[in-house]
C-alpha positions as CSV (number, residue, x, y, z in Angstrom):
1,X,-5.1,-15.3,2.3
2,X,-3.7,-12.5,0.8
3,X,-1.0,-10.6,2.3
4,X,0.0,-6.9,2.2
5,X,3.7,-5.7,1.3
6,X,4.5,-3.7,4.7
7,X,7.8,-1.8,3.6
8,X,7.6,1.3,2.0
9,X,9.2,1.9,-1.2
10,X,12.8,4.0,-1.5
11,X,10.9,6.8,-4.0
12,X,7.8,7.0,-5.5
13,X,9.5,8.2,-9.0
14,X,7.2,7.4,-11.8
15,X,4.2,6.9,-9.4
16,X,1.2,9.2,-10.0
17,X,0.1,11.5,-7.2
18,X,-2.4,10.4,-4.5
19,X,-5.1,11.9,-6.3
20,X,-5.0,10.1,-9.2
21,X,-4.5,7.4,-7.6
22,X,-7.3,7.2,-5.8
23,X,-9.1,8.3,-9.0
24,X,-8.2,5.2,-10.2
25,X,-8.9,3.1,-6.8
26,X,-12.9,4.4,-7.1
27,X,-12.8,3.2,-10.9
28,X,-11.9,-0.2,-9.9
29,X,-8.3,-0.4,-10.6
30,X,-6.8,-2.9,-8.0
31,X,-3.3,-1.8,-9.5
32,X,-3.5,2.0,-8.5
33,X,-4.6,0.3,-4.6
34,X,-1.8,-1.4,-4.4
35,X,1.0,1.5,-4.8
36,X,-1.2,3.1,-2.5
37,X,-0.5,0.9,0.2
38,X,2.9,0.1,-1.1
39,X,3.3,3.6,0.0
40,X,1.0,3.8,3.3
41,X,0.8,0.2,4.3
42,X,3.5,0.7,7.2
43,X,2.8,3.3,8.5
44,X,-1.2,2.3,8.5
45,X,0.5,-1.1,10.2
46,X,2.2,1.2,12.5
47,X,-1.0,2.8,14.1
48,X,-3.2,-0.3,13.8
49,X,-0.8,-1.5,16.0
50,X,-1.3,1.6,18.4
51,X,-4.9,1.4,18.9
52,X,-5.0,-2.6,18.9
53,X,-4.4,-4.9,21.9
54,X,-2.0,-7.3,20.8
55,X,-0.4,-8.4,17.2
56,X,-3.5,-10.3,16.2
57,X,-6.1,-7.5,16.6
58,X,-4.0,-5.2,14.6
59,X,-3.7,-7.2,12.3
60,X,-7.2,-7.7,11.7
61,X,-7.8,-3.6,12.2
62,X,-5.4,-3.1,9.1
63,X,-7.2,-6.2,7.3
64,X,-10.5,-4.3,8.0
65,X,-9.2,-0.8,7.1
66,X,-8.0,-2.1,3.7
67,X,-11.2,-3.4,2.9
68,X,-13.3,-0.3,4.3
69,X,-10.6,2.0,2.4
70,X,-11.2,-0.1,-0.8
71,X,-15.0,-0.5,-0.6
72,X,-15.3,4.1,0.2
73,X,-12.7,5.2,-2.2
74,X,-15.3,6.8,-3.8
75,X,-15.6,9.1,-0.8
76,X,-12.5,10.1,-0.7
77,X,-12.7,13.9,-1.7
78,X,-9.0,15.1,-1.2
79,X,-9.7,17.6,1.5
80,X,-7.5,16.0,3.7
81,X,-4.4,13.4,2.6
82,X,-4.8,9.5,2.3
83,X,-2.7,9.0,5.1
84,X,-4.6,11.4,7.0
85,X,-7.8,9.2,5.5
86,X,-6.5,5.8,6.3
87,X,-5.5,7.3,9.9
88,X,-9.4,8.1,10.0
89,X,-10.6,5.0,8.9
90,X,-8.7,3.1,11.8
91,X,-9.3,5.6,14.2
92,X,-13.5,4.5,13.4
93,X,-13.2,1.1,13.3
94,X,-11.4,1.5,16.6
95,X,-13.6,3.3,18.9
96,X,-16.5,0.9,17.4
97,X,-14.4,-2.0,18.5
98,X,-13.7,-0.3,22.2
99,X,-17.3,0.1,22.3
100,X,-18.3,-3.4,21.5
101,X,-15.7,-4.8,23.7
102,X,-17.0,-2.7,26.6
103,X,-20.9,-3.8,26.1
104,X,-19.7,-7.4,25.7
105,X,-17.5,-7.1,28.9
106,X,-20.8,-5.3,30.6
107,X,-18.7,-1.7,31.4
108,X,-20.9,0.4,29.6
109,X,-24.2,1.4,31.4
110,X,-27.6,0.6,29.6
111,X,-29.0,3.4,28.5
């Protein structure tokens, strides 16, 4: 299992901006993906941890953002920041999840 590094970096001199970087995410480069979330990764762990029920869901929302944010970096079009992005991404996957949970649990009426 591969783990991501959860503390932020004291500067980001020498890094490229976000833009490029993500430039460079869409064209494959696992490099520029990971100074991303060098940058972001706790603060993404920060608010999986609001929307998720305990430490093991969260964990497996930020797993799942990662690889939805790696898989749609393509779609990123820079009219909003990555965190702002990212924030996104786990704000989706988190409703979907509330919504499955509910059906399974039998809360939600059929339609």
């Amino acid at each position: 299992m591969t783990t991501v590094t959860l503390v932020r970096p004291a500067s980001r001199e020498g890094w490229d901006d976000d833009a490029v970087l993500m430039r460079r995410c869409a064209e494959g480069d696992h490099a520029a993906f990971d100074l991303l979330m060098q940058w972001y990764g706790a603060d993404l762990w920060g608010y999986c941890q609001r929307f998720a029920h305990d430490p093991h869901e969260a964990e497996d929302l930020c797993q799942e953002v990662l690889i939805k944010a790696w898989r749609h970096c393509r779609g990123f079009n820079g009219r909003s920041s990555v965190r702002t992005w990212l924030y996104r991404i786990v704000a989706t996957l988190s409703r979907g999840r509330r919504i499955l949970r509910e059906l399974l649990a039998g809360d939600l009426p059929a339609e």
